[in-house]
Residue, then its C-alpha position, 0 to 999 in steps of 0.5 A: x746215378x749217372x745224373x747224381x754224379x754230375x750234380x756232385x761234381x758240378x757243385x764240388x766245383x761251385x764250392x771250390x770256386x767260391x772258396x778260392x774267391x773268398x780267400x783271395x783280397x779284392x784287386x784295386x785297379x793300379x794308379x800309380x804303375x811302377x814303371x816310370x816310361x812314358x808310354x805306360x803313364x800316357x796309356x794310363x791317364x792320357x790315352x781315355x781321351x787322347x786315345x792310344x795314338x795321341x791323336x784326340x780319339x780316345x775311348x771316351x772322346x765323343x762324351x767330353x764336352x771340348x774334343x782332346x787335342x791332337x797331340x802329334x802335331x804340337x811341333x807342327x803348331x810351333x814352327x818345327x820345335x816342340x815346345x818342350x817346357x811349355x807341354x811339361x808346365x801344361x801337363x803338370x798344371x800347378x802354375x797354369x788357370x784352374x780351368x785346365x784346357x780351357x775346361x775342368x775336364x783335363x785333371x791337373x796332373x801334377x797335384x794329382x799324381x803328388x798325391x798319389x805317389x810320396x816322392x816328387x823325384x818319381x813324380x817329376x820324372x814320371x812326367x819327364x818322360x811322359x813328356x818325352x813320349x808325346x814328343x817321340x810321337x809327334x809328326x813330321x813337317x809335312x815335306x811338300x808343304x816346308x819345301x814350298x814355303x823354302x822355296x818361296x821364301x829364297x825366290x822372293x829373296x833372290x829376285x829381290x837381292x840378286x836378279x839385277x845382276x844375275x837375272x830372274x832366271x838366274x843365268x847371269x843375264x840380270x839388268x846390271x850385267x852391262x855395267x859389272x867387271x865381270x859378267x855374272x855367273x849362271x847360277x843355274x849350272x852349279x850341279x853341273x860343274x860339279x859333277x852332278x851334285x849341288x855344292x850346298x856348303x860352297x854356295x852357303x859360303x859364296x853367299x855368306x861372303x864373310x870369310x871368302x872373297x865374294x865370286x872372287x869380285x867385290x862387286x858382289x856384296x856380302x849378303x852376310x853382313x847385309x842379312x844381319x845388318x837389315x831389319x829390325x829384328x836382323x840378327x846373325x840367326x836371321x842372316x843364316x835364315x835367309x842364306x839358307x833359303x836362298x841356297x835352298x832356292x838355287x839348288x832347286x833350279x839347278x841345269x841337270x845333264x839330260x839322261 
């Protein structure tokens, strides 16, 4: 008896179940979320194959014939800057070559998602933001790195601009000394007398020499106008480059006060 109430009750269950299945319409996987953040369209057609990081390793990655791209570290590819509207036109593929990625295996979004969703204004700001997001994920400049190449770059200026008169060291002993007004200054003791802090604006300004009188001596030029002056391609950009650099440099071989 006991066996036969089970069976009952395992069949009532049965039928309840298939009932509730059959009443209940088939679910189709959603193409088109409502949300319009970037992070919930990356996850749904980016992350497969760019994995959920960004960073190529999706689930379906090792089954690509070309492996997707590393993501976060497209401003490290372009110098510091994310190429914003260069990602954006990728992404959106209606004015790139048919063969997206340099292979048919990246869908063209843009044509894709127009067709699925009637409005281009939830279309283009679906990838603004997605957009956004890959740039909110991208890496840092590696700091060793881009602080070994400013300093290399404001070395070479230095010792091409400025050791004649203030030395290679920099303390003001350079070749030209004999013949100046004024000795030279030690650039390496600005820290020092300044109360332990490098004065980065004051040396911009002392180098820049546009809008102060140079070291107080016209002896001293003004690499302003010269760093704009040089080159073919010298502009006012290039100048506050190479200023930058050089105080750059400067700062890292400041005297400091033995603790």
């Amino acid at each position: 008896m006991r066996a036969a109430v089970v069976g009952v009750a395992i069949l009532l269950t049965t039928a309840v179940a298939v009932a509730q299945h059959e009443a209940s319409p088939p679910t189709s996987p959603v193409l088109v979320p409502q949300s319009l953040i970037g992070s919930t369209s990356f996850d749904l057609y980016c992350a497969s194959c760019h994995g959920r990081d960004g960073t190529g390793n999706g689930p379906v990655a090792s089954s690509l014939r070309i492996r997707p791209a590393d993501l976060t570290i497209l401003t490290r590819r372009h110098n510091g800057t994310f190429p914003r509207d260069q990602v954006r036109a990728y992404i959106d593929g209606r004015k790139r070559a048919p063969a997206a990625h340099g292979s048919t295996e990246m869908p063209v979004w843009g044509p894709l998602l127009r067709a699925l969703d009637p409005s281009d204004l939830r279309v283009s700001l679906r990838l603004d933001n997605l957009v956004a997001f890959i740039e909110s994920i991208q890496k840092a400049p590696e700091p060793s790195t881009a602080a070994h190449v400013a300093r290399a770059d404001g070395e070479a200026l230095f010792q091409s601009y400025c050791a004649a008169c203030h030395g290679s060291n920099a303390r003001g002993d350079g070749p030209m000394n004999a013949t100046l007004r004024h000795p030279p200054a030690d650039l390496t003791k600005f820290a020092m007398r300044n109360g332990g802090r490098f004065p980065e604006s004051r040396v911009t300004r002392i180098i820049d020499g546009r809008d102060v009188a140079a070291h107080g001596d016209s002896a001293m030029p003004v690499w302003g106008n010269v760093f704009k002056r040089e080159g073919q391609d010298a502009d006012e950009a290039t100048a506050q480059a190479r200023i930058a650099a050089l105080v750059q440099f400067l700062a890292s071989i400041q005297e400091r006060p033995a603790e």
